[in-house]
N, C-alpha and C positions, 0 to 999 in steps of 0.2 A: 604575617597577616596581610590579605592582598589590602590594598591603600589604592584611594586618588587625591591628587593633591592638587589645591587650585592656588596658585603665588600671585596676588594681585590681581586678579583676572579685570579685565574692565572692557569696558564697549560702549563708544560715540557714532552718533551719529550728527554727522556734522559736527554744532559746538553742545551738540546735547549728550552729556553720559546717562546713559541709561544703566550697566552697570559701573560701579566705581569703585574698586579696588578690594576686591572678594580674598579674598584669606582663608581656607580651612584645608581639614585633612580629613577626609571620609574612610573608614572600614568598613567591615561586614556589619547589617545594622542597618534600621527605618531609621530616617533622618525628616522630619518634617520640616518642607520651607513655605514659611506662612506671611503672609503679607497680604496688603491688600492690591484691589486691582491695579495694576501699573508701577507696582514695585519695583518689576524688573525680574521678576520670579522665570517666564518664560523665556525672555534672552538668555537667562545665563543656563539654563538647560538645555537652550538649542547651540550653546558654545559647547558645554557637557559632551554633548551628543556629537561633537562635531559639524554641525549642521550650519554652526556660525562661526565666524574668525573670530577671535578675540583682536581688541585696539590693542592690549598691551595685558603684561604680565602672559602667565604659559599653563597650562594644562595638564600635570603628569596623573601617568597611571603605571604605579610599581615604579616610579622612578625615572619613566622614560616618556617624551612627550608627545599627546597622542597624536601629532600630526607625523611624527615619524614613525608610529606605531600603525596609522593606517590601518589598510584594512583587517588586521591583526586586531587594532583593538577597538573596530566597529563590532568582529564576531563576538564581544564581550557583552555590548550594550544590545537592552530591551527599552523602547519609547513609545506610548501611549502619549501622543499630543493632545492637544487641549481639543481641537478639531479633529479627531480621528475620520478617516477617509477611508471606503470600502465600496464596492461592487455591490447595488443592491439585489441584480438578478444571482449574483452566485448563492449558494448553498454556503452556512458557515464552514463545513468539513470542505467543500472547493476551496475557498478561502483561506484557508489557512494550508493547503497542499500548495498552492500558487504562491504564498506566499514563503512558503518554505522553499518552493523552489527557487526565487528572487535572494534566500540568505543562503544557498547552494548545499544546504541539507539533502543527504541522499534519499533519492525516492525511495528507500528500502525502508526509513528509518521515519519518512514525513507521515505514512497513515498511521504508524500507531503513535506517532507523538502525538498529529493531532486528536486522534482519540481520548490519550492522556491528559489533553488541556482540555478539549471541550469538556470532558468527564468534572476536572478542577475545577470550573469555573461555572459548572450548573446547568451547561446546553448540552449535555449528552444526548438527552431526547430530540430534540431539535433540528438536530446537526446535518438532517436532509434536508432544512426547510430555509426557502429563501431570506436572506437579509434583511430583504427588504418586509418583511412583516414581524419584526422582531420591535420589542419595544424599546424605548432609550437605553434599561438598564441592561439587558441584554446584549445590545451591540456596544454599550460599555465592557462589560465581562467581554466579551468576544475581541474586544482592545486589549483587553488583559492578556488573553489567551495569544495575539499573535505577537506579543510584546515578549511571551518567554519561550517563543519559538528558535531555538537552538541553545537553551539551558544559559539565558545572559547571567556575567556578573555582577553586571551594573542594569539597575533595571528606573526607568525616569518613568514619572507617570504624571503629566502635567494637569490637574486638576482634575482628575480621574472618578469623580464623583458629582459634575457639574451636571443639575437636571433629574438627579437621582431619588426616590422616595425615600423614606428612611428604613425601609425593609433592606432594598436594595444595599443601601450606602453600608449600613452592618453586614449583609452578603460580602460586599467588598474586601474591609476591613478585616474579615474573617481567611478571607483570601491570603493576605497583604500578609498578615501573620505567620501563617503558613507555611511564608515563602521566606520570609528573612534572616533563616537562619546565619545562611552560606553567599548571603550574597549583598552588595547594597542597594538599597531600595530608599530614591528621591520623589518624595512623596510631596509636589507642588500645589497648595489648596488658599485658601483666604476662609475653609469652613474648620474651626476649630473642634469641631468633636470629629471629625476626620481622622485626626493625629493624634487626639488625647489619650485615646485609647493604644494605641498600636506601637507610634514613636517610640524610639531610643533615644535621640537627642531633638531636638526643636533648634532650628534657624530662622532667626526675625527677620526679615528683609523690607525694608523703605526707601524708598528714593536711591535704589540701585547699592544698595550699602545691607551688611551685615549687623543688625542692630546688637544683636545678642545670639547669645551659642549655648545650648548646655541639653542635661538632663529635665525633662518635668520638673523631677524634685529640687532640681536646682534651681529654676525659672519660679514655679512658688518659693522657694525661700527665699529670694532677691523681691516679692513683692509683699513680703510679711510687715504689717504697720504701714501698710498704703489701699489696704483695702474696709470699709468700714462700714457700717447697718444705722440707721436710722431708720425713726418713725415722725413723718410729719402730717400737718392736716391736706386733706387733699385739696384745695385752693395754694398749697403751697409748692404742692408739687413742678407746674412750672417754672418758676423762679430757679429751684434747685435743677432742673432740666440744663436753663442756661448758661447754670453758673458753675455747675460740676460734671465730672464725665460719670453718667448714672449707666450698671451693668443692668442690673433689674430694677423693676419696679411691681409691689404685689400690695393691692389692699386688704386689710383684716383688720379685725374688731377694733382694734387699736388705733387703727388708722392708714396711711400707703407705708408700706416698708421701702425702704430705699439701700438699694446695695450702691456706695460710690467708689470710684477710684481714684485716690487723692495722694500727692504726696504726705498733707498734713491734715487733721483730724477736721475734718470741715465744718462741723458744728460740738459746742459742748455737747450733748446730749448724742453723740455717735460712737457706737463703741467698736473696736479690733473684729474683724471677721477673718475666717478663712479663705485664702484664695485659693481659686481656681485657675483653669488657662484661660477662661474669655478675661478672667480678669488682668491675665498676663497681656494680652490680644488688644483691650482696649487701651491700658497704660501706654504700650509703646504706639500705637497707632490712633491715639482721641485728636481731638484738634486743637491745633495749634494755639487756639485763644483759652483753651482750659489747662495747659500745663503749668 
């Protein structure tokens, strides 16, 4: 089963780590890495990518490390950066030939690939029509598209839905599915229905550190008996704002419902709810004065 393996990964700058000592072993398979802004999510994908050295620890892919795999195993990887960069006078179908020519795909093979992706990803029509009048979500998709230009293994897509309507974002997602059978797909976001849907595994990332690892259903059962419903009056509402990390908050007859996130039952009158992943989302990332 192709693999990449990341042993300790880390990355200072100065005496500041920004990554700190990353640990996993990725297969074929959506992998979501969720964190919030400044986690450290985009450094360690542009070490991923090779685009960054690593301080320490090493990189393998199949066992071999990518810096002696070179350009060997740059033709593996597809990246979709968080600021994707494009020619606004070109045509998507130009774009995507130039850019095939840049990853040295033969001209024989670059029109009807790109045919094949614009077609995937929703601009077939389009596809003579300048960049530059294309709207956000579109020249997202069209990120997509030049990111799986030459059939990658490894496909990074750093916040890949940043700006996006929620038609769009499910366009995406839809995409993202699609693709994952045969390959793996780093799906870097802080938008949790991004991944809830799609992922295979969930990777927590804080303060340059791997929080937690697993399946959905494994990330809900680690948070069973920490999630919890209440109804209180609504002058009460603030207080409980302060005092606990609240997921929602919905008024009805009864009064404001409160969904909380607590290690322990934060009022008599609260009882067990099921969780979800925002509720996974806030547990590991609430602040510091409510843990």
């Amino acid at each position: 089963m192709f693999e990449l393996e990341l042993r300790n990964v880390s990355k200072r700058y100065g005496s500041r780590r920004v990554v700190d000592g990353v640990d996993c072993v990725l297969s074929c398979g959506v992998y979501g890495l969720l964190g919030a802004n400044g986690a450290g999510k985009t450094t360690l994908l542009r070490m991923i990518c090779g685009i960054l050295e690593t301080s320490g620890g090493e990189i393998l892919c199949e066992g071999s490390g990518i810096r002696k795999l070179g350009a060997e195993y740059r033709r593996l990887l597809g990246y979709l950066p968080q600021n994707f960069g494009y020619y606004p006078e070109f045509t998507a179908k130009k774009f995507l030939w130039y850019l095939a020519a840049l990853k040295a795909i033969p001209k024989s093979e670059a029109s009807s690939k790109a045919e094949e992706l614009l077609k995937l990803v929703g601009l077939e029509e389009v596809k003579d029509k300048k960049i530059k009048t294309f709207s956000g979500g579109m020249v997202r998709r069209l990120g997509i598209a030049q990111a799986l230009l030459g059939d990658p293994k490894i496909l990074i897509l750093d916040e890949p839905t940043a700006g996006l309507d929620p038609r769009e974002r499910i366009r995406f997602r839809n995409i993202i599915s699609a693709l994952s059978k045969d390959r793996i797909i780093i799906l870097s976001t802080h938008i949790v229905s991004d991944v809830e849907y799609i992922a295979d595994r969930i990777l927590l990332m804080k303060d340059g550190r791997i929080l937690s690892e697993g399946g959905i259903e494994q990330m809900l059962a680690k948070m069973r008996g920490k999630v919890w419903e209440c109804f209180v009056r609504p002058e009460e509402t603030e207080s409980y704002q302060a005092k606990y990390s609240v997921s929602s908050l919905r008024s009805t007859d009864d009064g404001i419902r409160l969904r909380i996130v607590s290690d322990f039952c934060p009022v008599e009158k609260a009882v067990p709810a099921d969780p979800d992943l925002d509720d996974v989302y806030l547990y590991y990332f609430r602040e510091d004065d409510k843990k």
